[in-house]
N, C-alpha and C positions, 0 to 999 in steps of 0.2 A: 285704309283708314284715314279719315281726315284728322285735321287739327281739333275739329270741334268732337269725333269720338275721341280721340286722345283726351282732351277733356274733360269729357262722360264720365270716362273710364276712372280718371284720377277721382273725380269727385263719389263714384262709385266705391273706390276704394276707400276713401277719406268714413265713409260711413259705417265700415269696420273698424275706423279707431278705436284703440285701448289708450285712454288719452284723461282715466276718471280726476288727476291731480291740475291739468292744468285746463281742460276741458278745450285745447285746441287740435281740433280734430285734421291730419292731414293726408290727402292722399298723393299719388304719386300714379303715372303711367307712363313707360316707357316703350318707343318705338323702334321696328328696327327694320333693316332694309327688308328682310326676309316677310313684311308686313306682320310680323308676330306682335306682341303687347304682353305686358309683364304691370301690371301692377304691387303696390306696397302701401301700407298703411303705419303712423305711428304707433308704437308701441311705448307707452311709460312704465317703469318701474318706481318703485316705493323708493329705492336706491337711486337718487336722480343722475346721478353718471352715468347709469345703465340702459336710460332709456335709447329706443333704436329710431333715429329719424326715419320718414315714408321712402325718401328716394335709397339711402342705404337698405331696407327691407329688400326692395325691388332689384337692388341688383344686383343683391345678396342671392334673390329666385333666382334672377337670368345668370348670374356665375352655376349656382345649383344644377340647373339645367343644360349646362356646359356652353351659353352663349358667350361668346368671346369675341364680337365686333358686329359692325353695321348698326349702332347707334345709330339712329335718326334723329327724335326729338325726342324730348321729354316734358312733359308737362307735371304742375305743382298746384296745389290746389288746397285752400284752407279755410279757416273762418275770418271773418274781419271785414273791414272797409277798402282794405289797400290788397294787391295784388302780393301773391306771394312767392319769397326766391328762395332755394335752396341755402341752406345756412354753410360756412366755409368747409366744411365733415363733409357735406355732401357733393358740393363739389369736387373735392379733392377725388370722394370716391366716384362717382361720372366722372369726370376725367384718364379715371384709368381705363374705365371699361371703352371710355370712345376711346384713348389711344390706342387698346389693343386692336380696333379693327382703322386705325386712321382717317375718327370723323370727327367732326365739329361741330355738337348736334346743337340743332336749335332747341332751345326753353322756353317754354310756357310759362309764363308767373299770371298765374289767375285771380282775380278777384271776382266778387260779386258782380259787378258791371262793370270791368277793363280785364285785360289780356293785354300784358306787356310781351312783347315778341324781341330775345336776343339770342346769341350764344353761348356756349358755354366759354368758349375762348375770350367771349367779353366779360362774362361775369370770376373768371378765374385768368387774369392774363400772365404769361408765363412762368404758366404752372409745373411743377413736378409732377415727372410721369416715370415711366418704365425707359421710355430712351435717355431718361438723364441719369442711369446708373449704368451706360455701360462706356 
């Protein structure tokens, strides 16, 4: 799967959004060495603490499904003018999932007309993980 289905897919996703309070509709796809793909979409609740970001859905599935490393990339994808990044919740939790398999996946932040291409290690630099408790 290329960068640009990874992107499909996230925007694919984002079009499941349950999003009716804020109307920002977000998808998410994640890649992984085994070439699998995992998307997630936001979720809002009336109770706005509750609501579930796209990239947490997604790997909330891939934990579900007992995936547990070979993060690749992941791509973000939402509405607006500016490309979009995973907010600090989200990272935190990408970071666990790529340290259980020891990657450093690259992130798509999507816009309308730009794709900013970094890592997760740049967008979260030394972060808390699973090797920092023991």
């Amino acid at each position: 799967m290329t960068d640009d289905d990874l992107i499909a897919a996230a925007r694919e996703a984002a079009a499941n959004s349950y999003s009716p309070y804020s109307s920002f509709a977000v998808g998410a796809a994640l890649r992984f060495a085994d070439g699998s793909v995992v998307t997630g979409t936001n979720i809002e609740n009336a109770s706005y603490g509750l609501a579930l970001c796209a990239e947490t859905v997604a790997v909330s599935k891939a934990m579900a499904d007992g995936v547990r490393g070979g993060l690749e990339a992941v791509a973000v994808t939402g509405p607006g003018d500016m490309p979009i990044t995973p907010c600090g919740r989200c990272r935190q939790v990408l970071n666990e999932l790529a340290q259980l398999g020891g990657t450093d996946p690259l992130v798509l932040c999507v816009g309308p007309g730009e794709v900013r291409r970094t890592t997760l290690s740049a967008l979260l630099p030394e972060a808390f993980g699973p090797a920092s408790l023991v």
